[in-house]
N, C-alpha and C positions, 0 to 999 in steps of 0.2 A: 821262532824260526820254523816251527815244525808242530801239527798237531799233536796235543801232549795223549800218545797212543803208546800199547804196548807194540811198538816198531820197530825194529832194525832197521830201518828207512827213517832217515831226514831228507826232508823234501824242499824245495827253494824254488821261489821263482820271482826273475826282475823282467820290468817293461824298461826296453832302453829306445831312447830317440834317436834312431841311428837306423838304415838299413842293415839288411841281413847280411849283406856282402863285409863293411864295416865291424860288425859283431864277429864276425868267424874269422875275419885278417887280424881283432885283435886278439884272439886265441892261439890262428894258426904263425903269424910271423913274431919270429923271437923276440924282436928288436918292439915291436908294438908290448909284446908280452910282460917286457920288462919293465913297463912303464905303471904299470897298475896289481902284479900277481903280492898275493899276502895282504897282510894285514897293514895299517900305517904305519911306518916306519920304518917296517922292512924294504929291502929288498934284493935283488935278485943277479946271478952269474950264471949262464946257462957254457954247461963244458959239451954238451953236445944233442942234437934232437933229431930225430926221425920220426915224423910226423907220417906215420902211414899204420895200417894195421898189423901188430907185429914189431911194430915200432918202440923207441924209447925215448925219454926227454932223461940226461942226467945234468943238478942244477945245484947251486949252494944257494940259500937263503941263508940273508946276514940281517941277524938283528939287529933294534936299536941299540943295543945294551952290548955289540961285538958277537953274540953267541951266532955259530954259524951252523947250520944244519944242513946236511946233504940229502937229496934228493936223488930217484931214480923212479919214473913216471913210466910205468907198461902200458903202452896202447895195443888194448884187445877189440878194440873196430874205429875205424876214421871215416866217417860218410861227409863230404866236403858239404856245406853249408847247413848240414843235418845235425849230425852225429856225432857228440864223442862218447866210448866208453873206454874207462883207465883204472887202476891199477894207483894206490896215490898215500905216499910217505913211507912206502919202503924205499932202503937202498944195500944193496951187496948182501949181507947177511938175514939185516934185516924184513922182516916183512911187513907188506902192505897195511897200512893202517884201515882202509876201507877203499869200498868198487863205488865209481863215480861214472852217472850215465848222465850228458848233457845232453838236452834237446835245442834248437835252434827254431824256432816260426817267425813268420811275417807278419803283420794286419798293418794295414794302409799306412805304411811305409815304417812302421813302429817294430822290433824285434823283442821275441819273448824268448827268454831264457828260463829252460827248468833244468834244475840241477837235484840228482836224486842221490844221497848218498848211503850205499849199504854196508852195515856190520855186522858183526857176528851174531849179537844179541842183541835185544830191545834193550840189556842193561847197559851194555856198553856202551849202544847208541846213545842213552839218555846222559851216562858220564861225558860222551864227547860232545850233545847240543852243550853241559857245563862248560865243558872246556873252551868250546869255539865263542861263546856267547863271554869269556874272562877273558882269551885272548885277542878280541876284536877281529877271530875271523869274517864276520860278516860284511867286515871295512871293504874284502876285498873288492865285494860285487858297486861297491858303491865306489870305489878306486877307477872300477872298471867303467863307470857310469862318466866320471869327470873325465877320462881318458878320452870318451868317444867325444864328449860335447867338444873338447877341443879339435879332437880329430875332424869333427863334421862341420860345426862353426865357428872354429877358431875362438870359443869364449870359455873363459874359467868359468869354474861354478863347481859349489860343493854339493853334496850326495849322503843323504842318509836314509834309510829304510829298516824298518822294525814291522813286525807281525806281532798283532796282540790277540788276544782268545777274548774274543767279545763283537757283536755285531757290527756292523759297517753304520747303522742310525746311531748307535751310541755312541762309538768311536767319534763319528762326524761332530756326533755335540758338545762333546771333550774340547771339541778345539773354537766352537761356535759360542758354547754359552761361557758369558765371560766370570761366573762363580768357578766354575770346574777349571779355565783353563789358569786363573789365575794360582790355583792352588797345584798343580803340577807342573806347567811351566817354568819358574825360577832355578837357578842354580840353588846346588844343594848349600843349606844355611840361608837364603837367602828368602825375602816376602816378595809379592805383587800384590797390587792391587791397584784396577780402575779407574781414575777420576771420571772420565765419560766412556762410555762402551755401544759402538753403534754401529753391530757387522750385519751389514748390510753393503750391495753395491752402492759404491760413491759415498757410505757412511765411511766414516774416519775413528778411534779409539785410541785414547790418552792413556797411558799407565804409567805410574812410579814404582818403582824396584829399588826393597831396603836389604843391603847388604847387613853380614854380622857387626861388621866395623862402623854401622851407624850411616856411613855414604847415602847418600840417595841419587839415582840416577832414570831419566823420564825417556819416552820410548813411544812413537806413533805409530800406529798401522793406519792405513787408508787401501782401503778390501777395492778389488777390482772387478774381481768376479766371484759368485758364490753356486758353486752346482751341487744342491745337496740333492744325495749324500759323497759325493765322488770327488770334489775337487774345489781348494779354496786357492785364491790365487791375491797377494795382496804387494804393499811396499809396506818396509818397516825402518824408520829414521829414529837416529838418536835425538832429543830435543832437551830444552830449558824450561822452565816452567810456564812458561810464553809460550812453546808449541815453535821457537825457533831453532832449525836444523842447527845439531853442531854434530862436531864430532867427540867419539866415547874418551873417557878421560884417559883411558887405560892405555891408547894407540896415539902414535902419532899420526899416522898415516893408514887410513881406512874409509875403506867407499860412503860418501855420503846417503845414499840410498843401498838399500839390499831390495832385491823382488825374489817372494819368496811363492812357490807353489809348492803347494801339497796336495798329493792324491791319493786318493784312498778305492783298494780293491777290497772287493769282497771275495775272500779264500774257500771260505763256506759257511754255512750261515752262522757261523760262531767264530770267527775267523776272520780278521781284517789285517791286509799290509796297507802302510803308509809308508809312503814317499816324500823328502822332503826333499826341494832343489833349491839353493841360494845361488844369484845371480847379480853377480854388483851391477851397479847404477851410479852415473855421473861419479867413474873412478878415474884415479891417474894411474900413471905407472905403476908407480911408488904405493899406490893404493891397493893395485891387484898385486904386486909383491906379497905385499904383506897378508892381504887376503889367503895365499896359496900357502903362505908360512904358516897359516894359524888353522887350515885345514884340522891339524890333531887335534887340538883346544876344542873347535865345532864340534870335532866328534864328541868328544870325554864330555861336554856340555851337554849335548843331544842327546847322549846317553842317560847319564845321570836323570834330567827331566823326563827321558821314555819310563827308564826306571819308576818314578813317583806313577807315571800315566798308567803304567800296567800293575801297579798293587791300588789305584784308584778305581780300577776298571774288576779288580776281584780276581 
């Protein structure tokens, strides 16, 4: 999430496809707010906000589990499409857990979000990257991401992003060369490996996936675009040993195609975020239903394999 430095600062930042205007209506109106704040599973009552400088948001966050948490959000500056600086997890008695300074930019019609957040101490800091990183706070910005794609073009699609401490060529070949990615990509317990592997534009790659229970189940990609080191862009279908589309045994109902892109920034030269966007393909209703159901599984899944990708990476 954050350069591992002796900081008081965790630092953040997403590229959203969305303009600027878009980005900061879903910050500034309550009703957009509610739709993406917290981690998955929560969410959100707002009892009342004053979105100005001087301002307050007070709000309950209800877990998945019932546990509800009150909120009271101090706004110490509002700069409409810029700016925010707050004041965030205290309420009544209690105080502020850390000062949260959002930035707001444009580039060719793309908005960047940096989110800085300050605490007392580099230690504490470093106990609460622990905490955010256990309780899926990072979900939120990616919450925030599927929020906009519908808002902007009406299409589902999931969102995940992780920062790893290793350059942006290596990172790149983690997901290119198909010995590395086969060995961190799998759900946890579970093998991969290649029968053909050919990532390349308009090259296509077969793989079988051995669960602990013995299962076998096969899996295509056919790569669309390759911009090393920045961005892989492909389709990935479930298949039979013949290379014919089915569907995963586990679902009844789920998009026959997924298109998936990944992008990769360069944080600093030791420092890479990845973006991951899932995008169903020749889906039905019933298809993208269940796509939006299984949102939390994508994550806990993506996790887990970032998981293996960053003790692979050192």
């Amino acid at each position: 999430m954050a350069s591992r430095n002796k900081s008081n600062v965790i630092s953040l930042t997403r590229i959203y496809d969305a303009p600027l205007q878009a980005v900061w209506d879903a910050w500034a109106i309550p009703e957009e707010v509610a739709q993406w704040w917290g981690p998955r599973g929560f969410t959100i009552t707002t009892h009342g906000r004053d979105l100005r400088t001087g301002g307050y948001w007070h709000y309950t966050m209800h877990g998945p589990d019932g546990t509800e948490y009150e909120n009271t959000t101090q706004y110490l500056e509002i700069v409409p499409l810029q700016r925010m600086v707050y004041d965030h997890g205290g309420h009544k008695d209690r105080p502020p857990l850390f000062r949260v300074t959002m930035l707001l930019s444009e580039h060719a019609g793309r908005t960047q979000l940096d989110l800085s957040f300050a605490l007392a101490t580099p230690e504490i800091a470093e106990e609460m990257r622990g905490f955010i990183k256990k309780a899926g706070g990072e979900g939120t910005w990616d919450r925030l991401a599927e929020h906009l794609a519908v808002r902007c073009t009406g299409k589902e699609q999931f969102f995940i992003a992780r920062s790893f401490d290793a350059g942006i060529e290596r990172v790149f070949e983690m997901w290119t060369d198909p010995e590395h990615l086969a060995a961190w990509m799998p759900p946890a317990g579970a093998t991969m490996h290649f029968l053909r592997a050919d990532p390349r534009v308009g090259g296509s790659s077969l793989y079988a996936m051995t669960f602990p229970d013995g299962a076998v189940m096969h899996g295509l990609i056919t790569y669309l675009a390759i911009e090393k080191p920045v961005l892989i862009t492909y389709t990935q279908q479930f298949c039979d040993e013949q290379e014919r589309v089915i569907r995963p045994p586990f679902f009844k109902d789920w998009p026959l195609t997924m298109h998936s892109t990944i992008e990769f920034a360069a944080e600093s030269p030791e420092r890479t975020r990845v973006t991951v966007r899932w995008q169903p393909q020749e889906a039905t209703d019933a298809d993208l239903a269940e796509f939006v159901k299984q949102r939390g599984g994508m994550t806990m899944g993506w996790t887990g394999s970032f998981d293996k990708l960053e003790a692979a990476l050192g």
